[in-house]
C-alpha positions in Angstrom: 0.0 0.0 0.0 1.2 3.0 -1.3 0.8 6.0 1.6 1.5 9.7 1.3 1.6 11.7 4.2 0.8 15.1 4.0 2.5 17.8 6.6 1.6 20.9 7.1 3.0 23.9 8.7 1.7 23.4 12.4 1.0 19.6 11.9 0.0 17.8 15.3 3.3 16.6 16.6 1.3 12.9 17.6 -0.9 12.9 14.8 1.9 12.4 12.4 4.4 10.5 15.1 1.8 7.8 16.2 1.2 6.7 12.7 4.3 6.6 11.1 5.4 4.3 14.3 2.3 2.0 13.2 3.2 1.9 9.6 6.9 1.1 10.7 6.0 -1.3 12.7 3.6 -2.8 10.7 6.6 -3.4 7.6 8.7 -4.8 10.7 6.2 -7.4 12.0 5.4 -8.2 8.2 8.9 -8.6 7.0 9.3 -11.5 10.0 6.0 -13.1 10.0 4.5 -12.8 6.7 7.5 -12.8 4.4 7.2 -9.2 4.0 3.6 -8.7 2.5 2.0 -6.5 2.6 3.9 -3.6 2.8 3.3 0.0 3.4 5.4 2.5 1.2 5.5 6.0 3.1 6.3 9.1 1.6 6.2 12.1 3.9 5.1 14.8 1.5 4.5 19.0 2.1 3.3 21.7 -0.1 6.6 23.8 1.6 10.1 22.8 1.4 10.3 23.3 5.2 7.9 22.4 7.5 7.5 22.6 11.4 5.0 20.7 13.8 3.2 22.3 16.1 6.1 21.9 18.6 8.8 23.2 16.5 10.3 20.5 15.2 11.5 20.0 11.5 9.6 17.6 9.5 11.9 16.5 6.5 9.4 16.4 4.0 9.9 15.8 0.1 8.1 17.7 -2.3 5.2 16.5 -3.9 6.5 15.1 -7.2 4.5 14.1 -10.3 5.2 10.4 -10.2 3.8 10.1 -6.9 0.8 8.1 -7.5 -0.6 7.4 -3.7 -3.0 4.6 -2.9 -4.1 6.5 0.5 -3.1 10.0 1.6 -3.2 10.8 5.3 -4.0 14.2 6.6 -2.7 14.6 10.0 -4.1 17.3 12.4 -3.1 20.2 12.8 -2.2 22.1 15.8 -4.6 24.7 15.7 -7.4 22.8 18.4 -9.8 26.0 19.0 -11.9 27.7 16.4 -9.8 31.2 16.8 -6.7 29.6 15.8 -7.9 27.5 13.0 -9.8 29.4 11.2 -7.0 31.7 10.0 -4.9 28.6 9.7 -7.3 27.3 7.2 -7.3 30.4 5.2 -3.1 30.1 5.0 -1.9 30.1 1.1 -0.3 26.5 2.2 -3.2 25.2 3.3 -5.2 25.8 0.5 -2.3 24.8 -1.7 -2.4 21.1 0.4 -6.2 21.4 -0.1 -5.8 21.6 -3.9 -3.4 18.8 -3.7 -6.1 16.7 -2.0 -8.5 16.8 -4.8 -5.8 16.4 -7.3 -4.9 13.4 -5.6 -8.7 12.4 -4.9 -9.6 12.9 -8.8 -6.4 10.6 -10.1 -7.8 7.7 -7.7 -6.2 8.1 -4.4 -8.2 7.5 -0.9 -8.1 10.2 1.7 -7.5 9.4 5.5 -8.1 12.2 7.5 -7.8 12.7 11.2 -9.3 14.5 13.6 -8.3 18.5 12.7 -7.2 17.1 9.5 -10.5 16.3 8.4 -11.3 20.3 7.8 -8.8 20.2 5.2 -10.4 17.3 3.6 -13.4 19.7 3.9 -11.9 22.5 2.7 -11.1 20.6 -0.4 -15.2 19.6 -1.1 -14.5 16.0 -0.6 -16.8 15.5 2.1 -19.6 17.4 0.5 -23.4 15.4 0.7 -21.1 12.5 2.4 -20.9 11.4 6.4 -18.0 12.5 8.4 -17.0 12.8 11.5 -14.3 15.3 13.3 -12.9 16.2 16.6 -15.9 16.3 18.8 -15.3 20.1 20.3 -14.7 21.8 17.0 -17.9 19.8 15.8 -20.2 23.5 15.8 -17.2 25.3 13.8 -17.4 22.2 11.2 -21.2 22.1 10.7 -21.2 25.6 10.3 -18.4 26.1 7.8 -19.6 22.7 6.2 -23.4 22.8 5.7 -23.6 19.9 3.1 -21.1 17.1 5.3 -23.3 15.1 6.9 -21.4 15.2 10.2 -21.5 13.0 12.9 -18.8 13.5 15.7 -20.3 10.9 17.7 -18.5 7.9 16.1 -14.9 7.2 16.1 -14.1 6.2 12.1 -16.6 7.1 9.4 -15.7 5.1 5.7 -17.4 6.3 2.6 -16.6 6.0 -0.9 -13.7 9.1 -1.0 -11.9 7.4 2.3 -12.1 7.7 5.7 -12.3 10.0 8.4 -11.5 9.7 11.9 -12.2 11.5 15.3 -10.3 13.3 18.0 -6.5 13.0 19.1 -6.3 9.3 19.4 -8.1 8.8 16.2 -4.8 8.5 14.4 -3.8 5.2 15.4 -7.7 4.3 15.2 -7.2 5.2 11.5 -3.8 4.3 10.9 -5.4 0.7 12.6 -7.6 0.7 9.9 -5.4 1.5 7.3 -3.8 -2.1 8.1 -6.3 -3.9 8.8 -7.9 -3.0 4.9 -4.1 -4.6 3.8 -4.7 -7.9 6.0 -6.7 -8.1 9.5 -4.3 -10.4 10.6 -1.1 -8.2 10.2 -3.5 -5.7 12.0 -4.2 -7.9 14.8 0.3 -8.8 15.2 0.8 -5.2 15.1 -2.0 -4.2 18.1 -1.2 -7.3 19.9 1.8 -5.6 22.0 -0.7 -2.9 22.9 -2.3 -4.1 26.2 0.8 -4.6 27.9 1.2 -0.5 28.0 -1.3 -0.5 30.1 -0.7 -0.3 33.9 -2.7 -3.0 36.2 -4.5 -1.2 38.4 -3.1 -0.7 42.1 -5.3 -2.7 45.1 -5.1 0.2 46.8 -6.2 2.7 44.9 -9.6 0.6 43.3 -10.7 -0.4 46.9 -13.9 0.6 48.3 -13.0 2.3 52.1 -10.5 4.4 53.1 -8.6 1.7 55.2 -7.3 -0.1 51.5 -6.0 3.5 50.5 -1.3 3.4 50.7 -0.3 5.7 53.1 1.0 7.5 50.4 -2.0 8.7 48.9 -3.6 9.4 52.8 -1.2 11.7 53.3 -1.4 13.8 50.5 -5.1 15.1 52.1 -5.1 17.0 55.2 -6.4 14.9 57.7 -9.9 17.6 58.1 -10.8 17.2 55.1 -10.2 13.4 54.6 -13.4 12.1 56.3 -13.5 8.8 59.2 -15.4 7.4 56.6 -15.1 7.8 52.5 -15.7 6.2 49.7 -13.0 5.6 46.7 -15.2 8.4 45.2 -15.2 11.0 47.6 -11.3 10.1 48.4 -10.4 10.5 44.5 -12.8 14.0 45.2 -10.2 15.1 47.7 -7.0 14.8 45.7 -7.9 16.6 42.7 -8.6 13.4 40.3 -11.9 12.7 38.4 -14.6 10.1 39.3 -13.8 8.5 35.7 -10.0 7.7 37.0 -10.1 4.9 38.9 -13.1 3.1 36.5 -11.5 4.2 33.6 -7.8 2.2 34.4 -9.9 -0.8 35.6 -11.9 -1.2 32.2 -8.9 -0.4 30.2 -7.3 -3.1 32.4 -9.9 -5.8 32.0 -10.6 -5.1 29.0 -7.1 -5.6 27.6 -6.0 -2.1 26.5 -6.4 -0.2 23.4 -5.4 -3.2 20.9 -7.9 -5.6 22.0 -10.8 -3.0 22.3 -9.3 -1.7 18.7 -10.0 -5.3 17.1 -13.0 -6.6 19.0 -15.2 -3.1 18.0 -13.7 -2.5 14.4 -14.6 -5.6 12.8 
């Protein structure tokens, strides 16, 4: 599969990162297990000799030659997360330049993967027009009302139709980068997820118990002793010390559940 990824000034520093680390890893699990098929060609393409992320950091892209024919192109966000910063981002002569280079891509057969900010430029270009779409979910008022005819719906994570795919917020690029492999062979995507769970902490006894008395002394004294009640639950404790009632129930799912590359496979097939 042949992959151009387009960088922009301002490009999301882990929206291009985390999938160029999938497709690597992808060609490196392939090359041992499957005798090196499929592959995925990446060419890390701007409309700008030089290019910066969002961080600062030089991208080394090539230009966009004439004999790049793409099979996918992935649009990475950009940095820009709030309306007041992208809007003038959008209207940047680079930006529209990438824009153009979408549909000319789009129009000689190429597929367009676009992820979470990046889907505006995919927009910006009219290839979501009178087609579904989704986006990062905060920016999702800015996109219906710049884009009247994408049928929008922020509420799902990876949206295919018939010009690509688009993807949602943040962590949507590995959900679409995922997908990208998975379309190549499901069970090269499964080898390359398969690592995933074991980045995921097991959740401490301690801190998923249901009365104070479970809680490490570590954690007891980081709350002054009149505020931390005789009686609490993990709730109220988690309250005290600045974390959110989703913490605890959050690690614990991701836990049992078998972290992100087991929730990845069981709910895209």
């Amino acid at each position: 599969m042949r992959i151009a990824m387009l960088a922009v000034d301002g490009t999301f520093d882990m929206g291009l990162s985390v999938p160029l680390d999938a497709f690597a890893i992808a060609n490196t699990i392939s090359a041992r297990a499957m005798d090196g098929s499929p592959r995925f060609e990446v060419s890390l393409v701007g409309v700008r000799r030089k290019v910066r992320t969002g961080r600062g950091f030089a991208i080394p892209v090539q230009a966009i030659a004439a004999e790049l024919k793409p099979d996918w192109v992935f649009v990475p966000a950009l940095s820009e997360a709030l309306p007041e910063q992208l809007i003038p981002a959008l209207e940047r002569p680079d930006v529209r330049r990438a824009a153009a280079q979408l549909r000319a891509w789009q129009a000689g057969g190429a597929k367009i993967a676009a992820s979470c900010v990046g889907t505006f430029l995919a927009a910006e270009a009219g290839l979501l027009d009178n087609r579904e779409a989704t986006t990062t979910w905060w920016l999702s008022p800015l996109f219906r009302q710049r884009y009247p005819n994408v049928r929008l719906d922020e509420t799902r994570m990876l949206v295919p139709t018939d010009v690509g795919v688009t993807a949602g917020a943040a962590m949507g690029h590995l959900d679409l980068a995922l997908w990208l492999i998975r379309k190549a062979s499901p069970e090269l995507a499964g080898l390359v997820s398969r690592p995933m769970p074991e980045t995921v902490p097991e959740p401490e006894p301690d801190l998923v118990s249901a009365d104070c008395g479970a809680l490490s002394a570590a954690v007891r004294s980081t709350i002054p002793p009149a505020v931390l009640p005789t009686a609490c639950t993990t709730a109220s404790t988690f309250s005290e010390i600045g974390l959110s009632p989703g913490t605890r129930p959050w690690r614990s799912a991701s836990s049992r559940a078998g972290g992100s590359g087991r929730r990845f496979a069981e709910s895209r097939r």
